[in-house]
VOMITI-433602 format. One record per residue (C-alpha): residue number from 1; x, y, z; residue in three letters. Coordinates in nm, 4 decimals. Layout:
<vexkes>
<vexke num="NUM" u="X" v="Y" w="Z" residuo="ALA"/>
...
</vexkes>
This chain:
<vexkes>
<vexke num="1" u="-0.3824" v="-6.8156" w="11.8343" residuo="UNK"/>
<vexke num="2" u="-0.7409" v="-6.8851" w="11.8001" residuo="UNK"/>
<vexke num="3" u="-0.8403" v="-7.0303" w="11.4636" residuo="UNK"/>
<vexke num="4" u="-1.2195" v="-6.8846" w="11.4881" residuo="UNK"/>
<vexke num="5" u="-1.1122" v="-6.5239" w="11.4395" residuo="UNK"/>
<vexke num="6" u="-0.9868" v="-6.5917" w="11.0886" residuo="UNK"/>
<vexke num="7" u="-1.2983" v="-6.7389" w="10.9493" residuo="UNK"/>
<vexke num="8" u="-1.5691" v="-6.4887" w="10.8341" residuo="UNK"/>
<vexke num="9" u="-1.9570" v="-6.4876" w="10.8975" residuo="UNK"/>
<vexke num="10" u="-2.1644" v="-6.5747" w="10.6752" residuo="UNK"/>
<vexke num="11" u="-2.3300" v="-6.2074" w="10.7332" residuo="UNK"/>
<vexke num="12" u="-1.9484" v="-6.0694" w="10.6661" residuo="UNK"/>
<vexke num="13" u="-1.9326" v="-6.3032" w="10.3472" residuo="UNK"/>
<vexke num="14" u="-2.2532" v="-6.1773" w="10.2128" residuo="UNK"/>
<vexke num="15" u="-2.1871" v="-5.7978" w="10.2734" residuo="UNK"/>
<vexke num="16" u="-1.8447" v="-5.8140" w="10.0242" residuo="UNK"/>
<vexke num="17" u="-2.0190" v="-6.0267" w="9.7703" residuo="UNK"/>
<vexke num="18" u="-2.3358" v="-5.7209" w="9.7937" residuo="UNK"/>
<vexke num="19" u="-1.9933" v="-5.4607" w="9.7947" residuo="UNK"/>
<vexke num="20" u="-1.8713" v="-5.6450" w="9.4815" residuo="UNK"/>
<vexke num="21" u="-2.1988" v="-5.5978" w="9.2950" residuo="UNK"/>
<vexke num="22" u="-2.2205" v="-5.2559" w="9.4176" residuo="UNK"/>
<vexke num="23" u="-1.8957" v="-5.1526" w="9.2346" residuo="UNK"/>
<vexke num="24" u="-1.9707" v="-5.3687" w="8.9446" residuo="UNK"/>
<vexke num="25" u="-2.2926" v="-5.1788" w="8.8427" residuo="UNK"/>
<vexke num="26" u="-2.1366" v="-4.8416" w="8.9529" residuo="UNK"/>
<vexke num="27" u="-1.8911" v="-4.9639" w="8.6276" residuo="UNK"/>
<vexke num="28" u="-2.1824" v="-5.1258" w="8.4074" residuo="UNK"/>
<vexke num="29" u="-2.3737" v="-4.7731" w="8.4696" residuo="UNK"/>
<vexke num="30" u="-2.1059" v="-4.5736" w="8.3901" residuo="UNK"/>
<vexke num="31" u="-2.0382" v="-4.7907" w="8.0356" residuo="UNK"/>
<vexke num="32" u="-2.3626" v="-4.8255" w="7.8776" residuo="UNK"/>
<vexke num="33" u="-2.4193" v="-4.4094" w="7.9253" residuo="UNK"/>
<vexke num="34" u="-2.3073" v="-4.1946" w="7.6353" residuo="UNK"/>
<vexke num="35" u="-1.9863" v="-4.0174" w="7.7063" residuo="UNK"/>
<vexke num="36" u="-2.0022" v="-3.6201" w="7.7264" residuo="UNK"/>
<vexke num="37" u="-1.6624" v="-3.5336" w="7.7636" residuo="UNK"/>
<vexke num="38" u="-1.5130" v="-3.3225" w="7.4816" residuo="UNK"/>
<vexke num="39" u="-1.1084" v="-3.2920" w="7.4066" residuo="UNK"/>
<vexke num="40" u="-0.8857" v="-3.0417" w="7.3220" residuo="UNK"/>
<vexke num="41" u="-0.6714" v="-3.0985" w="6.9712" residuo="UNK"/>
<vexke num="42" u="-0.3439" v="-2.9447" w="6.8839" residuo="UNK"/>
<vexke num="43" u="-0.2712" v="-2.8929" w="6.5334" residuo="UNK"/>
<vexke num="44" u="0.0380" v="-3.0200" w="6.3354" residuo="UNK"/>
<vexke num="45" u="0.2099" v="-2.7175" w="6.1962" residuo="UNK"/>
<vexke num="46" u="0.2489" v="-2.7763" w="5.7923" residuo="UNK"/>
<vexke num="47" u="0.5127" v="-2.9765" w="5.6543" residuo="UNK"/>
<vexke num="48" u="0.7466" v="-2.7163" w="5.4654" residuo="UNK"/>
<vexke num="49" u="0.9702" v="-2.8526" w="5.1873" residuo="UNK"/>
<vexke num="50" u="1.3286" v="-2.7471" w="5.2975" residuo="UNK"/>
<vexke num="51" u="1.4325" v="-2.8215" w="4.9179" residuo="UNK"/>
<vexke num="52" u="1.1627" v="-2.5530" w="4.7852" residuo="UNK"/>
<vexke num="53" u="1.1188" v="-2.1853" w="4.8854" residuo="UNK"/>
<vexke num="54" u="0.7876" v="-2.1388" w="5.0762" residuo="UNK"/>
<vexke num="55" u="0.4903" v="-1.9929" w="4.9036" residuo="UNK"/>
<vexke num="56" u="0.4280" v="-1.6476" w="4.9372" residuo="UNK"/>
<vexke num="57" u="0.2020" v="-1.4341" w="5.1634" residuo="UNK"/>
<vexke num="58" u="0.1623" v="-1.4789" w="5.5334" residuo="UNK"/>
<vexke num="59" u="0.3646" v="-1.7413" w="5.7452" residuo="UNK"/>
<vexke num="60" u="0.1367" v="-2.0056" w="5.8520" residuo="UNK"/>
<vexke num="61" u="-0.0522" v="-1.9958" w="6.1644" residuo="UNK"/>
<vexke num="62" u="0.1047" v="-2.1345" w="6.5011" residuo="UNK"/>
<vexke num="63" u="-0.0789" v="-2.2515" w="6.7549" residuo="UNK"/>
<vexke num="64" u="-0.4180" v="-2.3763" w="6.6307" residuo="UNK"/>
<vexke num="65" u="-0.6122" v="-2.5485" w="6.9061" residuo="UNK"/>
<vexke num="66" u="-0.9542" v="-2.7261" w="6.8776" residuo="UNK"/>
<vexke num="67" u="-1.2064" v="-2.7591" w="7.1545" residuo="UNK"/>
<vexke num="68" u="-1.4621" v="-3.0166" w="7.0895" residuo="UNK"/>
<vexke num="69" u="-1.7871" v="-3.0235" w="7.3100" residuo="UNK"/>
<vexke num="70" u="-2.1484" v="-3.1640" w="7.2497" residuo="UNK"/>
<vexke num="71" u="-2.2290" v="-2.7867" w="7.1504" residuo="UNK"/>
<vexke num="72" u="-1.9987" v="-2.7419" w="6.8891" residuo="UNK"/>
<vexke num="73" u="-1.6226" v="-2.7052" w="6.7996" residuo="UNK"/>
<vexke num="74" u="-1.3996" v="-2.4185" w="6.8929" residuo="UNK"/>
<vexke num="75" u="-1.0963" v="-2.3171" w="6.7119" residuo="UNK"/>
<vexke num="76" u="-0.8586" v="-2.0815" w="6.8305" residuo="UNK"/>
<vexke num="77" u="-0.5176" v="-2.0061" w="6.6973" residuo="UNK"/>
<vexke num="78" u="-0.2086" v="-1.7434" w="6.7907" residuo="UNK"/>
<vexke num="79" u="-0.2420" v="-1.3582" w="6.7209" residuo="UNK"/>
<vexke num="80" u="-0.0425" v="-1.3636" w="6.3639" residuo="UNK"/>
<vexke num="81" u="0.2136" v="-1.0964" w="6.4407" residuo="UNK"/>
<vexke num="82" u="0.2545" v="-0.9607" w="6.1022" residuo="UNK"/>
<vexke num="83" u="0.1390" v="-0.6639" w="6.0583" residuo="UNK"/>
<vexke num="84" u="0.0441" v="-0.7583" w="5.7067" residuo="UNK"/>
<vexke num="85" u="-0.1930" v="-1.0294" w="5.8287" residuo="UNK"/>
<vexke num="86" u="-0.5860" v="-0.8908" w="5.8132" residuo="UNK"/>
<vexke num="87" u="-0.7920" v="-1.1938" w="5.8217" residuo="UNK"/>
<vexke num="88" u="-0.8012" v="-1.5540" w="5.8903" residuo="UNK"/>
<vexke num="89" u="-1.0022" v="-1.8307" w="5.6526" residuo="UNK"/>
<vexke num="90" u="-1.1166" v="-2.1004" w="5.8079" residuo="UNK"/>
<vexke num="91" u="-1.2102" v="-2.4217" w="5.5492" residuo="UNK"/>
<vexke num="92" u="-1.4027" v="-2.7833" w="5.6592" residuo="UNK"/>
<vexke num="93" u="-1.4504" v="-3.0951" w="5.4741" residuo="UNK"/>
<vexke num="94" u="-1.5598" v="-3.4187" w="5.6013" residuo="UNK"/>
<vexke num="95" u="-1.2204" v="-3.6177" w="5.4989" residuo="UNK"/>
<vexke num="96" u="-0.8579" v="-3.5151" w="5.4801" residuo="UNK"/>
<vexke num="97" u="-0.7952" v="-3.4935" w="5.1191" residuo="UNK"/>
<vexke num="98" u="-1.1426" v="-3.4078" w="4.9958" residuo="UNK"/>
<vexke num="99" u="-1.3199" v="-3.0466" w="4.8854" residuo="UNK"/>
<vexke num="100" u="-1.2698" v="-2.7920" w="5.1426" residuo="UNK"/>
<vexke num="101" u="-1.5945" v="-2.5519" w="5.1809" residuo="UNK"/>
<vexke num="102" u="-1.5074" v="-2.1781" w="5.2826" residuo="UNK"/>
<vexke num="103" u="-1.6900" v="-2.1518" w="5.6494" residuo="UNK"/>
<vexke num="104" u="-1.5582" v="-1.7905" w="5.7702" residuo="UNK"/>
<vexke num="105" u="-1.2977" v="-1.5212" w="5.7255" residuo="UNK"/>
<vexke num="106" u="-1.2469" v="-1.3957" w="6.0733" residuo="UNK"/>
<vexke num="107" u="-1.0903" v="-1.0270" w="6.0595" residuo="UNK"/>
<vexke num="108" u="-0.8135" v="-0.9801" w="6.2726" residuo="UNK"/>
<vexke num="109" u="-0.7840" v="-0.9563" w="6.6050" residuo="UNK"/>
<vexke num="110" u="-0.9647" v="-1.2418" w="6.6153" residuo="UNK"/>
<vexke num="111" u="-0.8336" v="-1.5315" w="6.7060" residuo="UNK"/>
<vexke num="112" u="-1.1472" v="-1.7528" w="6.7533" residuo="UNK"/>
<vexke num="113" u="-1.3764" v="-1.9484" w="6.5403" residuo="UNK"/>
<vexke num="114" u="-1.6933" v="-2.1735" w="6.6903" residuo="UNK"/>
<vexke num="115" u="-1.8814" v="-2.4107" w="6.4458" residuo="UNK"/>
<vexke num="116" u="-2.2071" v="-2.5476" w="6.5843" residuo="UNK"/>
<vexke num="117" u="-2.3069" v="-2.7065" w="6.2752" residuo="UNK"/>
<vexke num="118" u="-1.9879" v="-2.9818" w="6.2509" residuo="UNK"/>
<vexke num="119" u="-2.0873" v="-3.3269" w="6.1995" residuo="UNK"/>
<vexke num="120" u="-2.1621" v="-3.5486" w="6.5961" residuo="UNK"/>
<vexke num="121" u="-1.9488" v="-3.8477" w="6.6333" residuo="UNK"/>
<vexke num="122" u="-1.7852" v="-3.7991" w="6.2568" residuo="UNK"/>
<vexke num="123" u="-1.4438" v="-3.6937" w="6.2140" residuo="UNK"/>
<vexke num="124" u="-1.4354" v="-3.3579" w="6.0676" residuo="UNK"/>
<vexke num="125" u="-1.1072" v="-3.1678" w="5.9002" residuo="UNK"/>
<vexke num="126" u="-1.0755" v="-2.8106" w="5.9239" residuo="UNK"/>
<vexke num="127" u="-0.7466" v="-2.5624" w="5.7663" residuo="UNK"/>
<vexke num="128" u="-0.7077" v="-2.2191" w="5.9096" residuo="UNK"/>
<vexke num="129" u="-0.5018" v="-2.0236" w="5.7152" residuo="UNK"/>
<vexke num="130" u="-0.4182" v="-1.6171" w="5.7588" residuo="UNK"/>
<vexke num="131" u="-0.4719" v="-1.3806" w="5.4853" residuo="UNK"/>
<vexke num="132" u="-0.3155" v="-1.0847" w="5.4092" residuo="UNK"/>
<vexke num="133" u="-0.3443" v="-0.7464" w="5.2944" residuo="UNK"/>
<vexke num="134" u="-0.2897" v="-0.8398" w="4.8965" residuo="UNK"/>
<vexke num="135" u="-0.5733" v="-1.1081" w="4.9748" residuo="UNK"/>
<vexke num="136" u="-0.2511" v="-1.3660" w="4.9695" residuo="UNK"/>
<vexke num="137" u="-0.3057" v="-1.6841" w="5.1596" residuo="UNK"/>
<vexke num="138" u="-0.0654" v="-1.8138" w="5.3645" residuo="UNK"/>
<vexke num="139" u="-0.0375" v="-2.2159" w="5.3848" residuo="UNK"/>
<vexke num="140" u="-0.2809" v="-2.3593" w="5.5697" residuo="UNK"/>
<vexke num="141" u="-0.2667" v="-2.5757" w="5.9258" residuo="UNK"/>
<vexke num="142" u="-0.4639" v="-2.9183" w="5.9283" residuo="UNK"/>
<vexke num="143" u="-0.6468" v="-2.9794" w="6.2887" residuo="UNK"/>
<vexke num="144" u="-0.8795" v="-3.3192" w="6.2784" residuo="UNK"/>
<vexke num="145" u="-1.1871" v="-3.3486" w="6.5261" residuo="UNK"/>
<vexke num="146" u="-1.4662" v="-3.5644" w="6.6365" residuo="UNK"/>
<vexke num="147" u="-1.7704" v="-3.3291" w="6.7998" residuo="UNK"/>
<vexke num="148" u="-1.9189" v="-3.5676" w="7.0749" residuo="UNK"/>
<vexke num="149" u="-2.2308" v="-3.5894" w="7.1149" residuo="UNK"/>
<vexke num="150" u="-2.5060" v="-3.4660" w="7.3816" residuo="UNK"/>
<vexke num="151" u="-2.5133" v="-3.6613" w="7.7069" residuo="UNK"/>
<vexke num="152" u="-2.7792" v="-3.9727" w="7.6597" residuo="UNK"/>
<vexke num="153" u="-2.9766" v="-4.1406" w="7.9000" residuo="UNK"/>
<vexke num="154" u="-2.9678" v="-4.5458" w="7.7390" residuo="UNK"/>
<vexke num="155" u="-3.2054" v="-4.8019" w="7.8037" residuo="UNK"/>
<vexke num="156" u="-2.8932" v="-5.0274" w="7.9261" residuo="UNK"/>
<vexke num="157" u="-2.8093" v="-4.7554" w="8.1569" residuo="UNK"/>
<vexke num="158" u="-3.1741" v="-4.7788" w="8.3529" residuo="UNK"/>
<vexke num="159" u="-3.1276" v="-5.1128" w="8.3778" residuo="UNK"/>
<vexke num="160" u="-2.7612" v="-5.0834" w="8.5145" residuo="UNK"/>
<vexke num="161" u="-2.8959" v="-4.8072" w="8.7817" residuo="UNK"/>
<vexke num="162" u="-3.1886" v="-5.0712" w="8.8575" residuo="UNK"/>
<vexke num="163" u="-2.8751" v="-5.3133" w="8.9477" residuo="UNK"/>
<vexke num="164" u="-2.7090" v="-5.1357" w="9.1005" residuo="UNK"/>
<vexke num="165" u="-3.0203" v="-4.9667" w="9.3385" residuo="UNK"/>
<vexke num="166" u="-3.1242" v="-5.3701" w="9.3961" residuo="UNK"/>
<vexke num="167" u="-2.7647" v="-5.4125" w="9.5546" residuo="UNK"/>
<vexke num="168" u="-2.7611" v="-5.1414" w="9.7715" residuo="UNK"/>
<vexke num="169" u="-3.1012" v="-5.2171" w="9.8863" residuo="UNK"/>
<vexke num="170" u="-2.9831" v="-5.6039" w="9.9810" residuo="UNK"/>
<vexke num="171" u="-2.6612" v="-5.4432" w="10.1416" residuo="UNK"/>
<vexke num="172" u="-2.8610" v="-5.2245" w="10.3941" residuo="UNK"/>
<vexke num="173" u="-3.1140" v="-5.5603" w="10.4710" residuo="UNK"/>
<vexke num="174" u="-2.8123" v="-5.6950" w="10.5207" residuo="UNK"/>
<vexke num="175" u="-2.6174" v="-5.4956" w="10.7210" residuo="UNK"/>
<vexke num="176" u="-2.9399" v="-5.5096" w="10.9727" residuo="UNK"/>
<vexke num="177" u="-2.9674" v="-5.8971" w="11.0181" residuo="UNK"/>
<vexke num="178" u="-2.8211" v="-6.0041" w="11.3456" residuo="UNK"/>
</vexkes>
């Protein structure tokens, strides 16, 4: 075998190092831009002493789900089969073991709650707890979010794109040198 077809050109040599910068600002761009991807957070049903009898009114709540967007957080919990069951309170605080404020009774059948006014980038703690017809409530679940925020354009981002523009533009001058 020939030895010459295994070396590269220096044309060939300069198009993957252009390639390589390429996908490197593709990356840089995509880091220094604000994330706007929400998440979706299952709650921890509450811890029930097995030594104690539970409290009384309603059984707690199964199922509470939070949906966290730059537009605000969505909670959403199972249809509380007891018939008993005529509301559901929903409480926020800005830490775990702090003051919980009242933010709505929702009157069943529903089963969804969205707060646009939550806290962006801050964790934030809400309870949901179901209420019944003796205006008992029933132990409340714990579901902990973070509300992103809006989509950002950042300054480190233009320059990224800039990068990533200037590569592209030396791969195609490139790519047409013979």
């Amino acid at each position: 075998m020939e030895a010459s077809i295994y070396r590269m050109r220096q044309q060939d040599v300069l198009t993957i190092c252009v390639l390589a910068l390429l996908s490197l600002g593709a990356v840089m761009v995509q880091s220094a831009s604000s994330g706007v991807g929400g998440a979706v957070i299952r709650a921890v049903g509450p811890n029930l002493d097995p030594q104690h009898a539970p409290p009384p009114g309603p059984e707690p709540l199964n199922d509470v789900i939070a949906v966290t967007n730059a537009a605000g957080v969505e909670l959403s919990w199972a249809y509380a089969s007891d018939p008993a069951v005529t509301s559901y309170r929903i409480y926020r605080c800005a830490t775990e073991h702090g003051k919980y404020s009242l933010l709505e009774t929702v009157k069943k059948p529903g089963t969804r709650y969205k707060d646009t006014t939550a806290a962006v980038g801050e964790p934030t703690y809400y309870r949901v707890a179901p209420v019944d017809d003796l205006g008992r409530q029933g132990k409340t679940v714990l579901v902990a979010v973070v509300r992103p925020g809006a989509w950002e354009w950042s300054q480190l981002g233009t320059r990224h794109i800039l990068f990533v523009l200037l590569a592209f533009g030396t791969f195609l001058v490139i790519g047409h040198i013979r």
